[in-house]
N, C-alpha and C positions, 0 to 999 in steps of 0.2 A: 932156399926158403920156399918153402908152398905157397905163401900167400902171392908173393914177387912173381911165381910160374902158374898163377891164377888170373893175375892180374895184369901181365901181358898181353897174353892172346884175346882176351875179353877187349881190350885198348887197341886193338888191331882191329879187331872184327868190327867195332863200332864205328872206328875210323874206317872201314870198309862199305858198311852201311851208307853213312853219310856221306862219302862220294860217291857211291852207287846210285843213292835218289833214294835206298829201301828205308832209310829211317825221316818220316814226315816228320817227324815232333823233336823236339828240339832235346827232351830228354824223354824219350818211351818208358811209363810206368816204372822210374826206380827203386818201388815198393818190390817189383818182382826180382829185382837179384839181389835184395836180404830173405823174402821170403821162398819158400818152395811152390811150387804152383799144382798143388796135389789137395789144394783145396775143394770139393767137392762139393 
């Protein structure tokens, strides 16, 4: 499944984040991963 081998490593990384100290905010702009960020 694509979506399952998308949604992995994003669930990793964040969990990396947040015991890292890199993620202050509790959930960081979750408009940005529905949207694309090529808004100009």
């Amino acid at each position: 499944m694509v979506f399952a081998d998308l949604r992995a490593p994003i669930a990793m990384i964040r969990t990396i984040e947040e015991h890292s100290g890199l993620s202050h905010m509790p959930d960081p702009n979750p408009a940005s991963l529905a949207q694309p960020v090529v808004s100009s």
